[in-house]
Predicted model as a PDB file, atoms N, CA, C, CB and O in Angstrom, pLDDT in the B-factor column:
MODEL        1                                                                  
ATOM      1  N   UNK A   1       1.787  20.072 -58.705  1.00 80.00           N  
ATOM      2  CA  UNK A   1       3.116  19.497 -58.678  1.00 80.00           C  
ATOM      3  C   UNK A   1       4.013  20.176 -59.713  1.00 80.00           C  
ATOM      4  CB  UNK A   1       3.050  17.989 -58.929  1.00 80.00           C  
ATOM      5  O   UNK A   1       5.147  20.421 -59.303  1.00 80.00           O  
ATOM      6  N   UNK A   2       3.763  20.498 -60.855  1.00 90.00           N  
ATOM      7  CA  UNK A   2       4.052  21.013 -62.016  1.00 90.00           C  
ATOM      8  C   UNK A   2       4.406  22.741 -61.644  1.00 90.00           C  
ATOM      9  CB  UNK A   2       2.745  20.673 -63.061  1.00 90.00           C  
ATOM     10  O   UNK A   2       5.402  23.285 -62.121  1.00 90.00           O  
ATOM     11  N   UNK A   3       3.496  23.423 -60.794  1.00 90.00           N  
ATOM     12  CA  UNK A   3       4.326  24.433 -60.159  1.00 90.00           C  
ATOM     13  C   UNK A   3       5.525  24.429 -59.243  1.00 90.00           C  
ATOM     14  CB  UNK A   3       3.608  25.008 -59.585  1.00 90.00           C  
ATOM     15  O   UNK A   3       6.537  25.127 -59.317  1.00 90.00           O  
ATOM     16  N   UNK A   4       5.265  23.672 -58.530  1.00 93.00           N  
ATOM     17  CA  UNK A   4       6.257  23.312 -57.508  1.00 93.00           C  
ATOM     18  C   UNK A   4       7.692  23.176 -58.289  1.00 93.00           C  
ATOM     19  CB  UNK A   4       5.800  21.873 -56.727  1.00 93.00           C  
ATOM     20  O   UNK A   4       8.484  24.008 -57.848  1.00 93.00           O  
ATOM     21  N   UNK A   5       8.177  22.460 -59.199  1.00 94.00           N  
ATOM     22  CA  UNK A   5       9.109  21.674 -59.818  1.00 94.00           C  
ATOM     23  C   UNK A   5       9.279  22.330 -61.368  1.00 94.00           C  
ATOM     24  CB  UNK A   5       8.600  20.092 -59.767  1.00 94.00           C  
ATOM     25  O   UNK A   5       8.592  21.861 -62.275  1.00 94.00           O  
ATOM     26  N   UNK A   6       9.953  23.118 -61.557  1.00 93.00           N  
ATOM     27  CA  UNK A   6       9.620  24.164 -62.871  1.00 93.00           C  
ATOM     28  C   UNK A   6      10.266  22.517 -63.965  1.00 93.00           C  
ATOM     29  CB  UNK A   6      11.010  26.356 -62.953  1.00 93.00           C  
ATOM     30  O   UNK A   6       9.778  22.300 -65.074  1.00 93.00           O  
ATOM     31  N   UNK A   7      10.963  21.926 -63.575  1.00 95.00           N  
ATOM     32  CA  UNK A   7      11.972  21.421 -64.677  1.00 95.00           C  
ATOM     33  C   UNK A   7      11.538  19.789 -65.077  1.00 95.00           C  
ATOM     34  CB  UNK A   7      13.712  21.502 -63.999  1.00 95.00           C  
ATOM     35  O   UNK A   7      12.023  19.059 -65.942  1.00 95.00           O  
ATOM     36  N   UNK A   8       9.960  19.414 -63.677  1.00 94.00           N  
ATOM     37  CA  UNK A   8       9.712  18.464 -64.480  1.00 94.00           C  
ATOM     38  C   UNK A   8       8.565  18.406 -65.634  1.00 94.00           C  
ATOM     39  CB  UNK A   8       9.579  17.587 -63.685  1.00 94.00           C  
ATOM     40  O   UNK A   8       7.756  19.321 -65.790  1.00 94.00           O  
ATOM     41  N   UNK A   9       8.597  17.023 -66.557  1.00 94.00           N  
ATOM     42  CA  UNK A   9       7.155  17.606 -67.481  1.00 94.00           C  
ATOM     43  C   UNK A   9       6.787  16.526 -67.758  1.00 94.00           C  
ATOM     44  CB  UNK A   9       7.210  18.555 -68.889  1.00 94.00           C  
ATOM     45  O   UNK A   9       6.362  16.405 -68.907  1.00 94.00           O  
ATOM     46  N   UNK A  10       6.783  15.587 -67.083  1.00 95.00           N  
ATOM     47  CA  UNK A  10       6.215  14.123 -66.798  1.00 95.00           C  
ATOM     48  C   UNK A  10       5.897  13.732 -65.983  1.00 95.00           C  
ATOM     49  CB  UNK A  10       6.694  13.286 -66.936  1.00 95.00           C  
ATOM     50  O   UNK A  10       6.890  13.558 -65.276  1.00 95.00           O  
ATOM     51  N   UNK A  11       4.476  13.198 -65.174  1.00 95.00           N  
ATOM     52  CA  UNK A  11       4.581  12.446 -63.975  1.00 95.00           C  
ATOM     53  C   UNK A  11       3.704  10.770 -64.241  1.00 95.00           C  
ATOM     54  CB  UNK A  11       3.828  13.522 -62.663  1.00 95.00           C  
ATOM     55  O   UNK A  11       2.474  10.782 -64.284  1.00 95.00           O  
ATOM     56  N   UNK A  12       4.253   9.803 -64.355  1.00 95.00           N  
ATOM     57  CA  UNK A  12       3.738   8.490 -64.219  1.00 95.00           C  
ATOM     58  C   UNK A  12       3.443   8.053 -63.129  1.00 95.00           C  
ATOM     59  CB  UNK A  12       4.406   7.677 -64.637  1.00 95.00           C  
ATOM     60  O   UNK A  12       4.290   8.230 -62.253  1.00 95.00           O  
ATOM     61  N   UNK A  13       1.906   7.182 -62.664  1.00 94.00           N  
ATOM     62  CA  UNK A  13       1.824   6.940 -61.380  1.00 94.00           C  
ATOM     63  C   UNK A  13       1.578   5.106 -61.835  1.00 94.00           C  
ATOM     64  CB  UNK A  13       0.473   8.000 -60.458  1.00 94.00           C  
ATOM     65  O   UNK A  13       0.418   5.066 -62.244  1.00 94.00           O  
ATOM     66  N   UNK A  14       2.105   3.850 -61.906  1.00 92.00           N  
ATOM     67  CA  UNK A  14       1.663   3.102 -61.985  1.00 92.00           C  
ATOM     68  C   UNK A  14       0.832   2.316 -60.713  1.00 92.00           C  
ATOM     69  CB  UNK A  14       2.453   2.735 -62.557  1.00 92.00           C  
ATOM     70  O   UNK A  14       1.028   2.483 -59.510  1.00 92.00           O  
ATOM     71  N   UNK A  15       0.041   1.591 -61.232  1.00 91.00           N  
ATOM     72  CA  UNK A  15      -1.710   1.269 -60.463  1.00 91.00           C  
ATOM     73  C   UNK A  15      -1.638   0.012 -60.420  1.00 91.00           C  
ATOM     74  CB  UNK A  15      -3.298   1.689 -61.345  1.00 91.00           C  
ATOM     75  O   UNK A  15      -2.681  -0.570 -60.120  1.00 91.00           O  
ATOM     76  N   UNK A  16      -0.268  -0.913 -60.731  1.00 85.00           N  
ATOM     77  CA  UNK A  16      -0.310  -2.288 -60.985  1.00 85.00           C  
ATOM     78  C   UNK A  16      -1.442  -2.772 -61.663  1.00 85.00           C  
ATOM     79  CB  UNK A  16      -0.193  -2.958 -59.867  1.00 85.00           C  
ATOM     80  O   UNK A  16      -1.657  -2.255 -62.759  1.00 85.00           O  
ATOM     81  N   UNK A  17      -2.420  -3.869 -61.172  1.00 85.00           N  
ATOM     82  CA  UNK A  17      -3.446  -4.368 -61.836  1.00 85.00           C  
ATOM     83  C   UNK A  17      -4.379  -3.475 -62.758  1.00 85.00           C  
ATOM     84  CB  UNK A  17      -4.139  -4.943 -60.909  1.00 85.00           C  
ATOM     85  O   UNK A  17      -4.764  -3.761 -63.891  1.00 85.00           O  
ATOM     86  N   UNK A  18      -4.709  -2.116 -61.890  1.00 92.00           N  
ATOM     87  CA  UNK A  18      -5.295  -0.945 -62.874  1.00 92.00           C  
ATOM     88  C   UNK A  18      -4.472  -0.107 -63.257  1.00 92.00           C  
ATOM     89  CB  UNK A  18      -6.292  -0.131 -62.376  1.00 92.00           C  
ATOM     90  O   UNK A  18      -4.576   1.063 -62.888  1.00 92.00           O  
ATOM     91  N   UNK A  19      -3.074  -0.682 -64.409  1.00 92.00           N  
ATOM     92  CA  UNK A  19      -2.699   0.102 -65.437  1.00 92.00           C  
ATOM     93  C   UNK A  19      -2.382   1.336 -65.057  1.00 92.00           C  
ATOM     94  CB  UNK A  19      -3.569   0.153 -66.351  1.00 92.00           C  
ATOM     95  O   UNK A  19      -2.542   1.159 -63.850  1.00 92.00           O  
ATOM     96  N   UNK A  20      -2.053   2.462 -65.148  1.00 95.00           N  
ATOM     97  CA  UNK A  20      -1.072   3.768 -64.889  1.00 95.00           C  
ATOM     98  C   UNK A  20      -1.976   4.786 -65.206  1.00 95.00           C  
ATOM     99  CB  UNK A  20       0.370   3.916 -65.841  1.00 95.00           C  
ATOM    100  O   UNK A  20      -2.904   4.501 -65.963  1.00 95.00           O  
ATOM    101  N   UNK A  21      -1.865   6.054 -64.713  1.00 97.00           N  
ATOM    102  CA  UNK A  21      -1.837   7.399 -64.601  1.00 97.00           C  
ATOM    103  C   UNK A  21      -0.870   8.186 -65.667  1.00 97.00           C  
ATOM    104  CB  UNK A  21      -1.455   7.657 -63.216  1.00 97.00           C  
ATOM    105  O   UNK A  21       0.129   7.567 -66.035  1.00 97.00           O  
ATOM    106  N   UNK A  22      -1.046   9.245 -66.091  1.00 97.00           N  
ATOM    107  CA  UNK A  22      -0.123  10.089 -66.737  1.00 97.00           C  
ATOM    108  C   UNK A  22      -0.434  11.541 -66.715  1.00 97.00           C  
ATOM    109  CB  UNK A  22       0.011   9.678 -68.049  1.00 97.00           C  
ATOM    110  O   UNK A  22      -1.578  11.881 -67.017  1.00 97.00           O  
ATOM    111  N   UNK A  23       0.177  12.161 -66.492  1.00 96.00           N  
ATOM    112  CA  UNK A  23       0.551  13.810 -65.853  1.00 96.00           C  
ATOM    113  C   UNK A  23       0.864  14.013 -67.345  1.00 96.00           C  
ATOM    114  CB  UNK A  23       2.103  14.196 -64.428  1.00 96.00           C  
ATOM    115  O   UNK A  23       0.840  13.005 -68.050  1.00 96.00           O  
ATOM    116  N   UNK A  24       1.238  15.537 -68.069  1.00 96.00           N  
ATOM    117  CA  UNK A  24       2.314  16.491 -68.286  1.00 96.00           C  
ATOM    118  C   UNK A  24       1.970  17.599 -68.850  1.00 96.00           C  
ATOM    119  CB  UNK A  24       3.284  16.037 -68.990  1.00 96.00           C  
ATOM    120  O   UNK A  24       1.030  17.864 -69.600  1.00 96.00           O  
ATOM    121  N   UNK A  25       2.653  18.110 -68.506  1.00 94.00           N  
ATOM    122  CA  UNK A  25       2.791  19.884 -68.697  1.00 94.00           C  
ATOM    123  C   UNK A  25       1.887  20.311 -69.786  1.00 94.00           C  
ATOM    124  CB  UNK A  25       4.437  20.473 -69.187  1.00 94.00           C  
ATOM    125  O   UNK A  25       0.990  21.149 -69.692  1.00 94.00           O  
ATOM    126  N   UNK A  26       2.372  19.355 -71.260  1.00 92.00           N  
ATOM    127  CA  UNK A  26       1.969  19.713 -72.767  1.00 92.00           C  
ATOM    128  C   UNK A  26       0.713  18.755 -73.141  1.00 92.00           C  
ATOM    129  CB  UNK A  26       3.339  19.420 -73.907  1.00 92.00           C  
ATOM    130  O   UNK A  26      -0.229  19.220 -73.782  1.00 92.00           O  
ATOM    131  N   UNK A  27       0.728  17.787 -72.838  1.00 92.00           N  
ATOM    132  CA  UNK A  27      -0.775  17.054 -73.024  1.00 92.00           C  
ATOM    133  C   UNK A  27      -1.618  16.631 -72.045  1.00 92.00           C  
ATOM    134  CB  UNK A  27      -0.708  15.919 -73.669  1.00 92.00           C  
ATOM    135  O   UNK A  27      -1.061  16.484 -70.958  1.00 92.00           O  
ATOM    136  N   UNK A  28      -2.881  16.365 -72.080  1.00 93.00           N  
ATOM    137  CA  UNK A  28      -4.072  16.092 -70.875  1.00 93.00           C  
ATOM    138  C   UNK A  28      -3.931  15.025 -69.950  1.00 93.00           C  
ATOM    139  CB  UNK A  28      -5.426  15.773 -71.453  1.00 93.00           C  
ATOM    140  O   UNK A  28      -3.124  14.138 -70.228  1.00 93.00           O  
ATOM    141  N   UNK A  29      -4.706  14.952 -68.696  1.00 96.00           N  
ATOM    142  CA  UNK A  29      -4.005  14.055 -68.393  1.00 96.00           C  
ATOM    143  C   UNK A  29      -4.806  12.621 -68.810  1.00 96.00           C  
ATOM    144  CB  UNK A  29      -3.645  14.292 -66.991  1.00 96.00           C  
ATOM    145  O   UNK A  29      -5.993  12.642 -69.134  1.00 96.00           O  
ATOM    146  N   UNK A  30      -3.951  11.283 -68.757  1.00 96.00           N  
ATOM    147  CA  UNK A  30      -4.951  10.343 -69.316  1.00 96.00           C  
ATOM    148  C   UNK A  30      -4.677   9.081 -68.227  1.00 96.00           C  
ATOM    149  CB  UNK A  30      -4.660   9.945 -71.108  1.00 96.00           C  
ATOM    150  O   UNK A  30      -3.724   9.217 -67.461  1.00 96.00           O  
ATOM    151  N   UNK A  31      -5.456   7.917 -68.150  1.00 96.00           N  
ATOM    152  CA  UNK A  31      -5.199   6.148 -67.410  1.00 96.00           C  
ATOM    153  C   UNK A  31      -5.173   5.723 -68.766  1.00 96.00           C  
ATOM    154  CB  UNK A  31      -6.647   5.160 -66.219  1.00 96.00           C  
ATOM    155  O   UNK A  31      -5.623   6.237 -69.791  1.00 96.00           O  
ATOM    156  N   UNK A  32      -4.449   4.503 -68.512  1.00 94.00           N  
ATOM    157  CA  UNK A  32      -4.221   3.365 -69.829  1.00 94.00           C  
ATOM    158  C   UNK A  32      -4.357   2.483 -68.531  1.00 94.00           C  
ATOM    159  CB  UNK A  32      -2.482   3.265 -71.071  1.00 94.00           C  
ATOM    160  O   UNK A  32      -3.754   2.642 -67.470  1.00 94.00           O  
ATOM    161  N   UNK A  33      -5.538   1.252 -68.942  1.00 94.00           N  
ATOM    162  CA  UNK A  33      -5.238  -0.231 -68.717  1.00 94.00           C  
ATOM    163  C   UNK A  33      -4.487  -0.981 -68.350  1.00 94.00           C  
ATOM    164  CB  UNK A  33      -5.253  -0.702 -69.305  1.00 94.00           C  
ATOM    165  O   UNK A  33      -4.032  -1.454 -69.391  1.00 94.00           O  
ATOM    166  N   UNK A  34      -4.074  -1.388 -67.647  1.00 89.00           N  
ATOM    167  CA  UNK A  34      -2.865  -2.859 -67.798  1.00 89.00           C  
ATOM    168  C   UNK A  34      -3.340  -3.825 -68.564  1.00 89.00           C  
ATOM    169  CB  UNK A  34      -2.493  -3.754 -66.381  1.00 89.00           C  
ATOM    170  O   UNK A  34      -4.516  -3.917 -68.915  1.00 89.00           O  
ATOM    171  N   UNK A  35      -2.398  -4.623 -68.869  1.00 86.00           N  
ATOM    172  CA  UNK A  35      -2.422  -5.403 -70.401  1.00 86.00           C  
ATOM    173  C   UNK A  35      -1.995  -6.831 -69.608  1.00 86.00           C  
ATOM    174  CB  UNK A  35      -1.030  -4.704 -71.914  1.00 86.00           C  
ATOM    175  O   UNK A  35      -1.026  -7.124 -68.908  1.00 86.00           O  
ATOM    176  N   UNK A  36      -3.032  -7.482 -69.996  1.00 84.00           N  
ATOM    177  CA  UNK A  36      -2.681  -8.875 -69.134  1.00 84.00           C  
ATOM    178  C   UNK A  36      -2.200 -10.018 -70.045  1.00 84.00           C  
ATOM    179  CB  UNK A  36      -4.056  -9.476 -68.308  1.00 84.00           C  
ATOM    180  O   UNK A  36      -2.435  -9.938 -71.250  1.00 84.00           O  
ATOM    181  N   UNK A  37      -1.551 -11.060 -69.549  1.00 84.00           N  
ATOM    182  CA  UNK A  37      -0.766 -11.923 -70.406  1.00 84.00           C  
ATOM    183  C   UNK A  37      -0.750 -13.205 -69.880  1.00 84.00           C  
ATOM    184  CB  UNK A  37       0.576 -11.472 -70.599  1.00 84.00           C  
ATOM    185  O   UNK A  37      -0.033 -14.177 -70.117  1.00 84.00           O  
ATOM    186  N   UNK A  38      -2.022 -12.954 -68.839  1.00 85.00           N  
ATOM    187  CA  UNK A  38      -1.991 -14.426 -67.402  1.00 85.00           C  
ATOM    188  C   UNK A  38      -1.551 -13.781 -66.515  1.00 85.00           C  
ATOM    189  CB  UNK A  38      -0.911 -15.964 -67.454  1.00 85.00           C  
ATOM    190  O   UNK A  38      -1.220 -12.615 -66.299  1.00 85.00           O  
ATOM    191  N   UNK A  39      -1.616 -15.273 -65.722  1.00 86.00           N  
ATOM    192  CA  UNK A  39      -1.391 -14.637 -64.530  1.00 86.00           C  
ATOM    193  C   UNK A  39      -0.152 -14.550 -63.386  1.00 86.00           C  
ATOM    194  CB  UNK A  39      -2.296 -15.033 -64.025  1.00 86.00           C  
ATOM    195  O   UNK A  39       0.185 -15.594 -62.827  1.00 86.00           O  
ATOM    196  N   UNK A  40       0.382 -13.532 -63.118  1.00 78.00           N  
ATOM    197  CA  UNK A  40       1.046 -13.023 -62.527  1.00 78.00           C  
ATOM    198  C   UNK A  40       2.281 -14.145 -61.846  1.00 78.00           C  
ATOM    199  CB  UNK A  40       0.165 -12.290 -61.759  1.00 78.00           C  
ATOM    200  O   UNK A  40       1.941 -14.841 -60.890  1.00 78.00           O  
ATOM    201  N   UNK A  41       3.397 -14.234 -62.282  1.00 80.00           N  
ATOM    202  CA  UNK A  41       4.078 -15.496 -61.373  1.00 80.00           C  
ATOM    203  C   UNK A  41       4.801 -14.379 -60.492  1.00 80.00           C  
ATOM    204  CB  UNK A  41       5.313 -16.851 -62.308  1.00 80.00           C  
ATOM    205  O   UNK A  41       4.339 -14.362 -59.350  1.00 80.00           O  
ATOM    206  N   UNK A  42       5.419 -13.806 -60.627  1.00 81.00           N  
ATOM    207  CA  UNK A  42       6.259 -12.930 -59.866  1.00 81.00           C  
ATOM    208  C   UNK A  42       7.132 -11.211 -60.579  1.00 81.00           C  
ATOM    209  CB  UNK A  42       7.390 -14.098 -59.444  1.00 81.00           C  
ATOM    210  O   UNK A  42       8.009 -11.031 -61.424  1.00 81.00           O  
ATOM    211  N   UNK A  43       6.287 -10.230 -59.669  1.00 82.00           N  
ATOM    212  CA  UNK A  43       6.505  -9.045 -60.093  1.00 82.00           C  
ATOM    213  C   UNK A  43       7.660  -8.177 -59.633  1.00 82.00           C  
ATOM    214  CB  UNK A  43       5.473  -8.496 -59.896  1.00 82.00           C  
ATOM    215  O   UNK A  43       7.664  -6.962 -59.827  1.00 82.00           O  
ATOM    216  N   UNK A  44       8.507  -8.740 -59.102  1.00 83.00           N  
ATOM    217  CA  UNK A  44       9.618  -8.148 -58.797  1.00 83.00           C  
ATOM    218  C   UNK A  44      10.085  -7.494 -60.131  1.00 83.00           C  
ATOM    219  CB  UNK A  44      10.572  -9.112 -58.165  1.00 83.00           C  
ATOM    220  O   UNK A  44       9.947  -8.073 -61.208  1.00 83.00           O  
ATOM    221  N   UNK A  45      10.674  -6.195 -60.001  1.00 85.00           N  
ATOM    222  CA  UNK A  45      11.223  -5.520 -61.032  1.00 85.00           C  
ATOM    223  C   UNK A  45      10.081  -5.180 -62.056  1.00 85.00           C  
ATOM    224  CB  UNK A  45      12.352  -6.334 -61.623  1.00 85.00           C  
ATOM    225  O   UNK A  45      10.557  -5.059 -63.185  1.00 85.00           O  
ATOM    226  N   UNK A  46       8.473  -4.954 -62.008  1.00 85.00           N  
ATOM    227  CA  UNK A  46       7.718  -4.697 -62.908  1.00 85.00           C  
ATOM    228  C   UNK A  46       7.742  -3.333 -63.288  1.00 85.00           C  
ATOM    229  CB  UNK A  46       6.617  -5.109 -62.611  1.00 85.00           C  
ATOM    230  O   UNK A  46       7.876  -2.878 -64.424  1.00 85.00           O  
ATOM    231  N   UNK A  47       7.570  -2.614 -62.012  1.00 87.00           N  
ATOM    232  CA  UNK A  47       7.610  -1.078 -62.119  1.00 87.00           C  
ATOM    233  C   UNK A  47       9.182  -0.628 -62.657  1.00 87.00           C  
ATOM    234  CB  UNK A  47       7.237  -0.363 -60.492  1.00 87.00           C  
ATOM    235  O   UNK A  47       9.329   0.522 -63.072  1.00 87.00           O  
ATOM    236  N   UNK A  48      10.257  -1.494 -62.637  1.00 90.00           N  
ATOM    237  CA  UNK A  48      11.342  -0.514 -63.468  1.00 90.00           C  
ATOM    238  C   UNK A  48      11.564  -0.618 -64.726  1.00 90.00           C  
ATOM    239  CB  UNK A  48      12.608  -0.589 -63.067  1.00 90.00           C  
ATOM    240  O   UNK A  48      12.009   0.222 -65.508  1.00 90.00           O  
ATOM    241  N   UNK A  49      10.988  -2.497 -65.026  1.00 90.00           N  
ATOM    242  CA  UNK A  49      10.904  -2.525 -66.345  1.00 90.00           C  
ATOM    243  C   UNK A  49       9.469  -1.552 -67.381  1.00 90.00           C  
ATOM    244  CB  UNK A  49      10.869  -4.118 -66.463  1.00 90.00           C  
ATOM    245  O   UNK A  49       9.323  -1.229 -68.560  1.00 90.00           O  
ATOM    246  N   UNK A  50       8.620  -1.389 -66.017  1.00 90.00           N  
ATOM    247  CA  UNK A  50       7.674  -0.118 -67.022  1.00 90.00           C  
ATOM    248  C   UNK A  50       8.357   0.924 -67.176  1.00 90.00           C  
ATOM    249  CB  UNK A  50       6.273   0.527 -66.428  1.00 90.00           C  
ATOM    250  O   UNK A  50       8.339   1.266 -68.359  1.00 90.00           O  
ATOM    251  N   UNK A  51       9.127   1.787 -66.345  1.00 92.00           N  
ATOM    252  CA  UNK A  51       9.322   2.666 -66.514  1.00 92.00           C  
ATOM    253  C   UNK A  51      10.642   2.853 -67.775  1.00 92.00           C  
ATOM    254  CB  UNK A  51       9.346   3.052 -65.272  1.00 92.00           C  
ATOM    255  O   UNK A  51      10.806   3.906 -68.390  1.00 92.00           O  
ATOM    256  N   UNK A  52      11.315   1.869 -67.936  1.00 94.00           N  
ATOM    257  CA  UNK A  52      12.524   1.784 -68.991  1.00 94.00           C  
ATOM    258  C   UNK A  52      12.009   1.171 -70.011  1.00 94.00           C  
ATOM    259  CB  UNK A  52      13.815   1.033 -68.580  1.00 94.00           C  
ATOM    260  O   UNK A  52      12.819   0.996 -70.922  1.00 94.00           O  
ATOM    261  N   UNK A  53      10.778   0.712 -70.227  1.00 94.00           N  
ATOM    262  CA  UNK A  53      10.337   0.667 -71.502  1.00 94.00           C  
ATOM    263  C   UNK A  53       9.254   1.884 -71.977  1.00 94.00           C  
ATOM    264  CB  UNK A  53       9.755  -0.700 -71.628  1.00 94.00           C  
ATOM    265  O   UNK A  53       8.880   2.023 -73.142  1.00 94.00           O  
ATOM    266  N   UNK A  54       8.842   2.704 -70.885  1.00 94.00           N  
ATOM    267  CA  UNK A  54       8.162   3.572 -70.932  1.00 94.00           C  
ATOM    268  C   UNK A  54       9.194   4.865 -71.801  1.00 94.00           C  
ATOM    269  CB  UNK A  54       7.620   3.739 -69.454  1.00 94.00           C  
ATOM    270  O   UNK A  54       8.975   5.423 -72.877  1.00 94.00           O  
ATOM    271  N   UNK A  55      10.382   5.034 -70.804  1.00 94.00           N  
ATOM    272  CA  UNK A  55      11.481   6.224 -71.098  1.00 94.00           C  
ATOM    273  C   UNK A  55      11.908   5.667 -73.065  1.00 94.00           C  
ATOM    274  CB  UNK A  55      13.335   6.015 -69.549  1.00 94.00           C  
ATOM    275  O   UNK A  55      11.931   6.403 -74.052  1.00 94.00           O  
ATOM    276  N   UNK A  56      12.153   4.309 -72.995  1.00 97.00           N  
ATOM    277  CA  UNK A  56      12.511   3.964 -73.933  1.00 97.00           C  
ATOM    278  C   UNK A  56      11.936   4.238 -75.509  1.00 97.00           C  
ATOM    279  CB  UNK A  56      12.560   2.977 -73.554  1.00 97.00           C  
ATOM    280  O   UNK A  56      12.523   4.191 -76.590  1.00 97.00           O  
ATOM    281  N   UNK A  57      10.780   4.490 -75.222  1.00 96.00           N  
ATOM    282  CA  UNK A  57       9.462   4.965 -76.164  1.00 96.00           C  
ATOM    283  C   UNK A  57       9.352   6.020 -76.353  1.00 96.00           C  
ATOM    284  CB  UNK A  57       8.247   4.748 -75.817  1.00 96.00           C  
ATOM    285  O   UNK A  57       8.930   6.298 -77.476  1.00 96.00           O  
ATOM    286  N   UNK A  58       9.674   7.256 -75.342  1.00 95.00           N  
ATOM    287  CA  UNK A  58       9.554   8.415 -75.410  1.00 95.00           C  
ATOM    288  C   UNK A  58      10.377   9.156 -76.143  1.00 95.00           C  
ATOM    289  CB  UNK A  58       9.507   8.757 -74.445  1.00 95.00           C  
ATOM    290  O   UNK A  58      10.052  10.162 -76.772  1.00 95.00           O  
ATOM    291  N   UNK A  59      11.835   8.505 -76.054  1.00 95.00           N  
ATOM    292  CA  UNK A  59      13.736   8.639 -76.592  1.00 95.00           C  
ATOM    293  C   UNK A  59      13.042   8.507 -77.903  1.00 95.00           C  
ATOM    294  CB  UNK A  59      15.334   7.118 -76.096  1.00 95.00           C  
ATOM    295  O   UNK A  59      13.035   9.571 -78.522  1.00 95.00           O  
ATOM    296  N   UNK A  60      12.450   7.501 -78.516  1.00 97.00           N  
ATOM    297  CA  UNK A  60      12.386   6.891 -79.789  1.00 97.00           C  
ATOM    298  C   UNK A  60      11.658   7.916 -80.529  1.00 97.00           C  
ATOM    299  CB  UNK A  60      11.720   5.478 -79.816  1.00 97.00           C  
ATOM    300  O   UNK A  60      11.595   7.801 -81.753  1.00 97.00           O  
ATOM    301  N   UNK A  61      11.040   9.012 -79.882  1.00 95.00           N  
ATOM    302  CA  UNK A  61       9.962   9.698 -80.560  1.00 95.00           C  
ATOM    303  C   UNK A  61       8.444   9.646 -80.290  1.00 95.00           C  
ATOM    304  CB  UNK A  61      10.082   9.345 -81.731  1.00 95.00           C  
ATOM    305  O   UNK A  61       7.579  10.451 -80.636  1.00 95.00           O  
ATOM    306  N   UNK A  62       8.307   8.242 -79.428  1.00 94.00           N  
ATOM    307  CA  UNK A  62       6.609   8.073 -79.695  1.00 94.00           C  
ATOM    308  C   UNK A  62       6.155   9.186 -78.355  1.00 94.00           C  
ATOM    309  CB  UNK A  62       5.849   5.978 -79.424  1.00 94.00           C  
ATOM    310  O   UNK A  62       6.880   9.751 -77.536  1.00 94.00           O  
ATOM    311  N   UNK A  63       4.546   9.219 -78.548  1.00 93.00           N  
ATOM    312  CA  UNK A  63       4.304  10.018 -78.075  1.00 93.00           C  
ATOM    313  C   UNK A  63       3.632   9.657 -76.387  1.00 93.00           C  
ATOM    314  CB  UNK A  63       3.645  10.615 -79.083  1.00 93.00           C  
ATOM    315  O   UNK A  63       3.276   8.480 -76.331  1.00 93.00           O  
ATOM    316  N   UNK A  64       3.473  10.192 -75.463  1.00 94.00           N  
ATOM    317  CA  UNK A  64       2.768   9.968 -74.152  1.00 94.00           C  
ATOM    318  C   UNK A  64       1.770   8.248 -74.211  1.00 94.00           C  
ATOM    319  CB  UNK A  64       1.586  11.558 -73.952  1.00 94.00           C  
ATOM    320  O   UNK A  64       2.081   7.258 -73.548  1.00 94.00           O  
ATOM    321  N   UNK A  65       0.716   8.329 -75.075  1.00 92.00           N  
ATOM    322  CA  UNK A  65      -0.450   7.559 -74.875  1.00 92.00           C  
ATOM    323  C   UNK A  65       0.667   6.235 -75.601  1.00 92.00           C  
ATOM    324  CB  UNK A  65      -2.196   8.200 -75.770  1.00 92.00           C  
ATOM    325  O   UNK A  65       0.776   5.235 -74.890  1.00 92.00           O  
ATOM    326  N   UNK A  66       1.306   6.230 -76.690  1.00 93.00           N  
ATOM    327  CA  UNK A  66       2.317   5.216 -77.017  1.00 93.00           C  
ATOM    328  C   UNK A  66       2.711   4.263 -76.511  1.00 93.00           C  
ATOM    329  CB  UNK A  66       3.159   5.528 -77.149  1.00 93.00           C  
ATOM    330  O   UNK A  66       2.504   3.050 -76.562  1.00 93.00           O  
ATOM    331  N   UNK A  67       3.885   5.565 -75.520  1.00 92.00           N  
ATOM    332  CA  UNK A  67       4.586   4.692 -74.586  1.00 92.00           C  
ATOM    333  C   UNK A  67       3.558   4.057 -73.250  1.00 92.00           C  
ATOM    334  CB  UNK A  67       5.875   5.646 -73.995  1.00 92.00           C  
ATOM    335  O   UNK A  67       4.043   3.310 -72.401  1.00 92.00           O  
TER     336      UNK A  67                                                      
ENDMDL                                                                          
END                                                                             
């Protein structure tokens, strides 16, 4: 994918219940867990709030496994 697309250098795949995937260019690739808090009332909007707290982490400095 990373050939295909010279300009991206991130790819996130979230797995819902089994926690996310992570791609990129500069570090290996790794899964992180999902983090449970109970149980589930309604997931509408889960995947954008991962991903804008994900982007949000990255802006800040922290690193891949971090965010």
């Amino acid at each position: 994918m990373f050939a295909r697309y010279s300009r991206l250098r991130i790819v996130i795949e979230t797995r819902g219940k089994k926690g996310c995937a992570v791609s990129s260019r500069t570090e290996p690739f790794f899964e992180s867990p999902a983090v449970s808090f109970g149980p589930a009332v309604d997931t509408v909007g889960a995947g954008d709030s991962f991903s804008a707290a994900f982007v949000a982490s990255i802006l800040k400095g922290g690193s891949l496994r971090e965010a």
